[in-house]
C-alpha positions as CSV (number, residue, x, y, z in Angstrom):
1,X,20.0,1.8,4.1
2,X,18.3,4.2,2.2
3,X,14.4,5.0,2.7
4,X,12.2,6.1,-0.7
5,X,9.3,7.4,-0.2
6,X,7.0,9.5,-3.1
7,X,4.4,12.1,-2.4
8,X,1.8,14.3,-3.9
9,X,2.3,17.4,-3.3
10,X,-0.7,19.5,-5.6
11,X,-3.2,18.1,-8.0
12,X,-4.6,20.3,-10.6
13,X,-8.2,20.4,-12.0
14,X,-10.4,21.2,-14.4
15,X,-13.8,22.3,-12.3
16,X,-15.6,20.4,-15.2
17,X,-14.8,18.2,-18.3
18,X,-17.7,17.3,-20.2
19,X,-20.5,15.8,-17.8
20,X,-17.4,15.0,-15.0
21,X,-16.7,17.8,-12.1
22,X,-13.0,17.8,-10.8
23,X,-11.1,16.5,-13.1
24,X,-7.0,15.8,-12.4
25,X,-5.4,17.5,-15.1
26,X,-1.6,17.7,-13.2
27,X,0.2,15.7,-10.4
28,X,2.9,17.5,-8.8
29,X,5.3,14.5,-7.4
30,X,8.4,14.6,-5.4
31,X,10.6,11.4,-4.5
32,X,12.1,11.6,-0.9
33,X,15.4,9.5,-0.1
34,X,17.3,9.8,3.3
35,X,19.6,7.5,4.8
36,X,20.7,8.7,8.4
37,X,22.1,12.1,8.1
38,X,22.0,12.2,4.3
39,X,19.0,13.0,2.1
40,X,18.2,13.2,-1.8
41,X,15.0,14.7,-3.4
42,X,13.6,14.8,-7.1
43,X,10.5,16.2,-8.2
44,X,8.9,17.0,-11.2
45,X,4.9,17.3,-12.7
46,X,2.7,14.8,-14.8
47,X,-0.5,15.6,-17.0
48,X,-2.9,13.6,-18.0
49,X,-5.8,13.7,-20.6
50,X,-8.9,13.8,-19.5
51,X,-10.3,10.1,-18.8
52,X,-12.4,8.3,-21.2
53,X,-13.8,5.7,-18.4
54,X,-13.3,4.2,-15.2
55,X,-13.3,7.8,-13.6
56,X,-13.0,8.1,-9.7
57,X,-14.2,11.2,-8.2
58,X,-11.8,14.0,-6.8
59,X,-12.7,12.8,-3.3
60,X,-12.6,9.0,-3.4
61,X,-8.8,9.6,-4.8
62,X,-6.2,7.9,-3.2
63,X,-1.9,9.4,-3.1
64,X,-1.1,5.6,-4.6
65,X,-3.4,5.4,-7.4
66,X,-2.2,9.1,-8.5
67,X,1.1,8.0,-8.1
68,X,0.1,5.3,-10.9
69,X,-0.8,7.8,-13.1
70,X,1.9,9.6,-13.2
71,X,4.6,6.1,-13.6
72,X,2.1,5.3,-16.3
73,X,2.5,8.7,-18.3
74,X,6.0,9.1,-18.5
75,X,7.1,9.9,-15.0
76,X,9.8,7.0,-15.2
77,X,10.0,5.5,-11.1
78,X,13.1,3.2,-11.5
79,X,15.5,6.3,-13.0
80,X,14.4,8.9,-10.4
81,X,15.3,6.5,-7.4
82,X,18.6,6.0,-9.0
83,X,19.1,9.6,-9.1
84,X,17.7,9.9,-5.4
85,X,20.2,7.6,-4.6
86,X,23.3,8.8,-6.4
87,X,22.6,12.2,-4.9
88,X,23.2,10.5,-1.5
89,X,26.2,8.2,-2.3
90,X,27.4,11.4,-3.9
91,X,27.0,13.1,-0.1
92,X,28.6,10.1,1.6
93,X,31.7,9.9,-1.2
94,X,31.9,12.9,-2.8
95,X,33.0,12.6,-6.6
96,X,34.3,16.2,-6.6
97,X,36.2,17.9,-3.5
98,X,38.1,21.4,-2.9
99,X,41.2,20.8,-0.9
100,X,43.6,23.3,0.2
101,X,45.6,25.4,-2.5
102,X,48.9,23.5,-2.2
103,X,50.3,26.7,-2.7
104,X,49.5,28.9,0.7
105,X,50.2,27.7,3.8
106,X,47.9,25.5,6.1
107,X,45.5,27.6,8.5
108,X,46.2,27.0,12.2
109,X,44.2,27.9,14.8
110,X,45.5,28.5,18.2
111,X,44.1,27.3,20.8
112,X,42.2,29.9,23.1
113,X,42.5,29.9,26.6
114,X,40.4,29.6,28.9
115,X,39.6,33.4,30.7
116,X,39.0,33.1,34.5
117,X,37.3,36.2,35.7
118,X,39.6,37.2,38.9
119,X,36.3,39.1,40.7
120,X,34.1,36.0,41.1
């Protein structure tokens, strides 16, 4: 079963915007997916203009309600868990593989023997 998770990693601001201090300009987002051993990872950046009403201060901000922001300004959720996803399918079954050269013969390793030290 495959775990998504999203984070934000940096938040960029403008130190002032018109009578408002701290303003988020930038989101810098990443989308996690790991399933066991296997993992997947997308992340990317989302602006935004600066807020005509309902503004929260910088320090009442919460990771969910950025994360809003950014699915509603073009950061699009639904495609980049798919991609998370298909990166670890593509780890489980891999789509492309390098086998052998058919060509040259098949490596084999010889077994090494275990070396007993006569003296101890």
């Amino acid at each position: 079963m495959i775990t998504i998770s999203w984070i934000i990693e940096r938040l960029l601001v403008k130190p002032t915007e018109g009578s408002l201090t701290d303003v988020v300009i930038t989101a810098d987002w990443r989308c996690n997916g790991t399933d066991g051993t296997y993992s997947g990872t997308c992340y990317g950046s989302a602006s935004f203009a600066p807020p005509t009403e309902n503004f929260t201060p910088y320090p009442d901000l919460t990771q969910d309600q950025v994360l809003g922001w950014c699915f509603s300004n073009g950061v699009d959720q639904s495609a980049i868990e798919a991609n998370v996803t298909q990166q670890i399918a593509d780890q489980v079954n891999p789509p492309i593989i390098a086998p052998p050269l058919p060509w040259l013969p098949p490596v084999v390793v010889a077994p090494t023997e275990a070396v007993v030290d006569a003296a101890a």
